[in-house]
C-alpha positions as CSV (number, residue, x, y, z in Angstrom):
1,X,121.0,-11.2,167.2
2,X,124.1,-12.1,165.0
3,X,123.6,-11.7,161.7
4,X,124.4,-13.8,159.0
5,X,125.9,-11.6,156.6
6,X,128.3,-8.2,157.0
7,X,126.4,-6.7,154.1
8,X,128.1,-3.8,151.9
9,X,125.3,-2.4,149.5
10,X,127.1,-1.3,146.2
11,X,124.9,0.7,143.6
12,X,125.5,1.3,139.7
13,X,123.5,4.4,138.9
14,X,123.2,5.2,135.5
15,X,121.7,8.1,133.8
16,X,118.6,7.7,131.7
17,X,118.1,7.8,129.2
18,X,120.8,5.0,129.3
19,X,123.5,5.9,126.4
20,X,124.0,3.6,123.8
21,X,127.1,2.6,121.3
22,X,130.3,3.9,122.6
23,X,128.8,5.7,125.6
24,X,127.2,2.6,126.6
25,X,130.7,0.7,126.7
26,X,132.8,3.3,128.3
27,X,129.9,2.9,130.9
28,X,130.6,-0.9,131.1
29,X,134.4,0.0,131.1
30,X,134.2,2.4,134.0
31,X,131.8,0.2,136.4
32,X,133.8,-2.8,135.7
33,X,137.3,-0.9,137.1
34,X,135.1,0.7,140.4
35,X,133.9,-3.3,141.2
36,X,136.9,-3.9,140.9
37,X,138.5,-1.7,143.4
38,X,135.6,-1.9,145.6
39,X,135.9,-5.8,145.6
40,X,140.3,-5.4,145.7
41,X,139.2,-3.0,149.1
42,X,136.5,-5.2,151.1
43,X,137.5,-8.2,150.0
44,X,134.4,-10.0,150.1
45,X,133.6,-14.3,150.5
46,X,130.9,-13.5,148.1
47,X,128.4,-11.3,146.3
48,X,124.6,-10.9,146.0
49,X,124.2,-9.2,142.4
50,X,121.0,-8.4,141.1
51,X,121.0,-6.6,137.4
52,X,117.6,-6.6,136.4
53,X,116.5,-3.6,133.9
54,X,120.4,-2.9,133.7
55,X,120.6,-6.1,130.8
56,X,121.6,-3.6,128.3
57,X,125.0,-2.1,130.9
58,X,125.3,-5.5,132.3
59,X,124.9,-7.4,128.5
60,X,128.1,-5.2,127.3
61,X,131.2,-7.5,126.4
62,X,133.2,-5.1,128.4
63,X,131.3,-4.9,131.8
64,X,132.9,-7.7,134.5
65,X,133.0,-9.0,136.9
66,X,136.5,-9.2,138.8
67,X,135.6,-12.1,141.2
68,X,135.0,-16.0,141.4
69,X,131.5,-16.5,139.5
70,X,130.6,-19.2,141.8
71,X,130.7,-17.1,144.8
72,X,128.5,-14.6,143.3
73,X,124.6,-15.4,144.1
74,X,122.4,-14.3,141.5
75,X,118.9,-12.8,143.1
76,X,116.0,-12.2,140.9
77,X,112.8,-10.7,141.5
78,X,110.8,-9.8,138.4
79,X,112.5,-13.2,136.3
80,X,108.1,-14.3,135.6
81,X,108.2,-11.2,133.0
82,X,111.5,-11.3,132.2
83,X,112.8,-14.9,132.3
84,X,114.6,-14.8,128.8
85,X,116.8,-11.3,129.6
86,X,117.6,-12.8,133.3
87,X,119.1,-16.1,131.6
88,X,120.9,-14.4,129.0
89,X,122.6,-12.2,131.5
90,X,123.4,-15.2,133.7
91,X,124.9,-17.3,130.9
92,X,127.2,-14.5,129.8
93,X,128.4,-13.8,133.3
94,X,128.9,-17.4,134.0
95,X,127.1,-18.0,136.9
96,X,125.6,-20.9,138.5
97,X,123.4,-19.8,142.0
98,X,119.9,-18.1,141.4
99,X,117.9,-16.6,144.5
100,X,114.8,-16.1,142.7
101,X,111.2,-14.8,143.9
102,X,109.0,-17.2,142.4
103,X,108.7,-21.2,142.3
104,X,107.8,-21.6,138.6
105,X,111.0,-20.0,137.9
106,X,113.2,-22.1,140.4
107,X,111.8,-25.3,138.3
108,X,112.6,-23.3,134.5
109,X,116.3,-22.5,136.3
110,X,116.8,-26.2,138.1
111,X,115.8,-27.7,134.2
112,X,118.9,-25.3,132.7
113,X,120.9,-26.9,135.3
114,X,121.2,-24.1,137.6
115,X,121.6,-24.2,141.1
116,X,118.4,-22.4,142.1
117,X,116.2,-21.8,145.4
118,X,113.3,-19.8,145.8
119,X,113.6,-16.9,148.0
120,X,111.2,-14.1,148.8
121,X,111.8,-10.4,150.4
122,X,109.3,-10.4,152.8
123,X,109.4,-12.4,156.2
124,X,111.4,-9.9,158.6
125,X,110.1,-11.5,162.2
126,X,110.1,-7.8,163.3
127,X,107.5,-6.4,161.5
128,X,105.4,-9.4,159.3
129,X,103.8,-11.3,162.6
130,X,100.2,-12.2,163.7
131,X,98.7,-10.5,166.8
132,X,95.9,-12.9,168.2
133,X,94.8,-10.0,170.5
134,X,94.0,-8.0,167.4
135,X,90.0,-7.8,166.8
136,X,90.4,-6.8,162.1
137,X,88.1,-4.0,161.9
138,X,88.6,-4.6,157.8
139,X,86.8,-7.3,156.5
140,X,88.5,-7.4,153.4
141,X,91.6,-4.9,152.0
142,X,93.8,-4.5,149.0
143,X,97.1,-3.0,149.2
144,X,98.5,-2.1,145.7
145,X,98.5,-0.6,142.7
146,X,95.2,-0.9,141.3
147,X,96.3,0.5,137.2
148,X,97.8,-2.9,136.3
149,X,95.9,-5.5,134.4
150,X,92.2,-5.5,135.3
151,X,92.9,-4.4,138.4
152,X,90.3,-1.8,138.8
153,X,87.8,-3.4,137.0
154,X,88.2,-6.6,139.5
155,X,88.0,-4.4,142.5
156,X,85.1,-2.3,141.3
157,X,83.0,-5.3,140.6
158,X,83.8,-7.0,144.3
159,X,83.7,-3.7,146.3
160,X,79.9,-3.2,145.2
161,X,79.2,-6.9,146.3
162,X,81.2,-6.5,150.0
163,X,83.2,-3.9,152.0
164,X,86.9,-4.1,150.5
165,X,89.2,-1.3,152.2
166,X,91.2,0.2,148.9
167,X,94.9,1.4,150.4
168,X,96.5,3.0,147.1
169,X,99.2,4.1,149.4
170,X,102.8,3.6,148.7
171,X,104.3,6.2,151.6
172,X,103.2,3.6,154.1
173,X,106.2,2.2,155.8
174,X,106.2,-1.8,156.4
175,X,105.4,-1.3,159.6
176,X,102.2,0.2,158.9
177,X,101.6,-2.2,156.1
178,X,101.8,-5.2,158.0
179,X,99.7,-3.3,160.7
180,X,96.8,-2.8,157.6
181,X,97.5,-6.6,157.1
182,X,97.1,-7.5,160.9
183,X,93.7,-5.1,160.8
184,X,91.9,-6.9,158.0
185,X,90.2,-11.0,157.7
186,X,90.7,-11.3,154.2
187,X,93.7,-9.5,151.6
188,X,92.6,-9.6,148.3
189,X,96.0,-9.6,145.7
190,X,95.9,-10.1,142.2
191,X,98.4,-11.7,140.2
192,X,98.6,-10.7,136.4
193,X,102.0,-8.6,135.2
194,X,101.9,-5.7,132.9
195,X,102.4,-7.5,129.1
196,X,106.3,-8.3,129.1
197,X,108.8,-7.2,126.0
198,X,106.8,-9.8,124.0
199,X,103.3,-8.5,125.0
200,X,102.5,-11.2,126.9
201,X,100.8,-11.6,130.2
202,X,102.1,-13.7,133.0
203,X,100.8,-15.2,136.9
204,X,103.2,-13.5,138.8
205,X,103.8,-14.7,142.4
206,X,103.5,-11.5,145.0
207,X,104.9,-11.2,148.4
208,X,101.5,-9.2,149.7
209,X,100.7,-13.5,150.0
210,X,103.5,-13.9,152.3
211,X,102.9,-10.7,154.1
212,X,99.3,-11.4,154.3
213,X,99.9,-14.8,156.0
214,X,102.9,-14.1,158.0
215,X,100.5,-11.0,159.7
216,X,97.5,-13.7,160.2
217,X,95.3,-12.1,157.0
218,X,93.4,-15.1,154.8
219,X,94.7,-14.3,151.7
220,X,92.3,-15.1,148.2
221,X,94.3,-14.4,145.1
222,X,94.1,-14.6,141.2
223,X,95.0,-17.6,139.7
224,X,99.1,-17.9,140.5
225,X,100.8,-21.4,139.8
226,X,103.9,-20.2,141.9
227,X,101.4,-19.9,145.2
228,X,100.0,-23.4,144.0
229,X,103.3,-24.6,144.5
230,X,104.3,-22.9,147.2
231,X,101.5,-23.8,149.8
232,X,100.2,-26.7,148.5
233,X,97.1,-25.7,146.7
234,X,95.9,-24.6,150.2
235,X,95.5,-20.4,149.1
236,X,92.0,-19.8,147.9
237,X,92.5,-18.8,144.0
238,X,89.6,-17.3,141.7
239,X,89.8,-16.6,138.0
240,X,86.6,-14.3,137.5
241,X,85.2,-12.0,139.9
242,X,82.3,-14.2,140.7
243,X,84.5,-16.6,141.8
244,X,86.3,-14.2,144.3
245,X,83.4,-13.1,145.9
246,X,82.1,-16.8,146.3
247,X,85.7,-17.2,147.8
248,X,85.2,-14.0,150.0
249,X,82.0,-14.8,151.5
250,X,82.7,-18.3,152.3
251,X,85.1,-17.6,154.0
252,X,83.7,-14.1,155.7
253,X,80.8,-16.4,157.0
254,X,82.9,-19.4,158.5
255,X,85.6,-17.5,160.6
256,X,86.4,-20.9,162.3
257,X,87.4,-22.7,159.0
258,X,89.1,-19.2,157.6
259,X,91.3,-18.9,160.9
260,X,91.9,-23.0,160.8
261,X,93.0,-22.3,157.0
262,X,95.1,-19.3,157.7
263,X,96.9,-20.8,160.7
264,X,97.6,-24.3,158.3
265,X,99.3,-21.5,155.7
266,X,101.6,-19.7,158.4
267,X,102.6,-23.2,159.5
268,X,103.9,-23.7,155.6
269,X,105.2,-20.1,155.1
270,X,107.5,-20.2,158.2
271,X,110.3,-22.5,156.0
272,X,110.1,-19.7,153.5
273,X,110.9,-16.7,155.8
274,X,114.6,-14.9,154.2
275,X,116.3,-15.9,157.6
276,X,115.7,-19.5,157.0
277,X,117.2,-19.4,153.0
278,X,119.9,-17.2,154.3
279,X,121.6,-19.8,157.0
280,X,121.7,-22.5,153.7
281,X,123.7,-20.4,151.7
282,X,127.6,-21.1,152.1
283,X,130.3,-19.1,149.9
């Protein structure tokens, strides 16, 4: 397959603590000159930058950028919790393109007059596919970290009503993720964030939806507006527990309308698969 991109993956590591004052901005100083060389050597037709939890490096008057801001694509991936630091950043680097993993925050960039499209990480057609000749032994599974928000709380309360497979497990490749995903009828994914700077709590749009579809698993989430947007109000949503199990059993006792419902959502998710944002973007 040809790809679409020669891709040359450039990383800023920085000690942490992260220095401040004049430490800080002979940081900024130093970075700036190695992009530069790097981008003087490859001599790219654009660049992918992502600086999230780097505002402070990326914030200092001296750090820059040594190329043509409106070949340099912007991707964001946490901007729900962190919407004001990512627009900050982008303001004082000049740019204009945002990549950005959620739909609510394609509208609040498109309103600043950005040039903004949504685009998620998962979707490789390699290893996020449905396998009709698989039989889910799991009725119902969460993958994830269950210490944020109320997660355990939520799983407690629906794991005493119905089977729900807990896989806490972050060594798992996404291989064997998506083969969890392909194994189960129903994902369960939450969608609260941790509080953000300000202590407050967002609907945060996760790709375990998209992975959960694209591998042929009926996703029922928390409440997300993003996922609203995104497949037409067609995900099952709860906002209590009681809800989610009504959810879960509905659709655990009707396979027929779950695997109508589920084959409706891969239909929708296939325009959001990276491959098909990718051959739109032009430098």
């Amino acid at each position: 397959m040809t790809p679409f991109f020669e891709l040359h993956f450039v990383t800023l590591s920085a000690p942490q603590p992260r220095p401040e004052g004049d430490e800080l901005k002979a940081m900024a100083v130093h970075y700036s000159r190695q992009l530069a060389e790097i981008i003087r050597n490859l001599k790219p037709d654009g660049i992918f930058l992502n600086f999230e939890f780097c505002w402070d490096l990326f914030g200092v008057p001296e750090f820059v950028i040594p190329f043509d801001p409106t070949r340099i694509i912007c991707a964001l991936w946490d901007d729900v919790v962190f919407h004001e630091a990512n627009l900050a950043m982008i303001e004082k680097l000049g740019l204009n393109r945002i990549l950005v993993a959620d739909a609510v925050s394609r509208y609040r960039y498109l309103q600043e007059g950005l040039d903004a499209s949504f685009l998620a990480c998962e979707g490789s057609d390699e290893i996020y596919f449905a396998d009709s000749a698989v039989s889910p032994k799991n009725q119902v599974i969460f993958i994830g970290n269950s210490k944020k928000a109320d997660r355990e709380e939520m799983l407690s309360r629906l794991s005493s009503q119905v089977p729900v497979k807990i896989d806490f497990s972050r060594s798992q490749s996404y291989a064997q993720l998506a083969g969890s995903l392909r194994d189960s009828q129903i994902a369960i994914n939450f969608s609260k964030s941790q509080p953000d700077p300000q202590g407050r709590v967002r609907f945060q749009f996760k790709g375990r939806i998209l992975e959960s579809i694209f591998c042929g698993a009926l996703p029922v989430t928390e409440t997300c507006p993003s996922t609203q947007l995104l497949f037409e109000g067609l995900v099952p949503q709860f906002g209590c527990p009681e809800e989610a199990l009504s959810l879960i059993r509905q659709y655990l006792n009707d396979p027929v309308q779950r695997r109508r419902l589920a084959d409706d959502l891969q239909s929708i998710a296939a325009k959001y698969r990276p491959k098909n944002i990718y051959r739109g973007l032009v430098f």
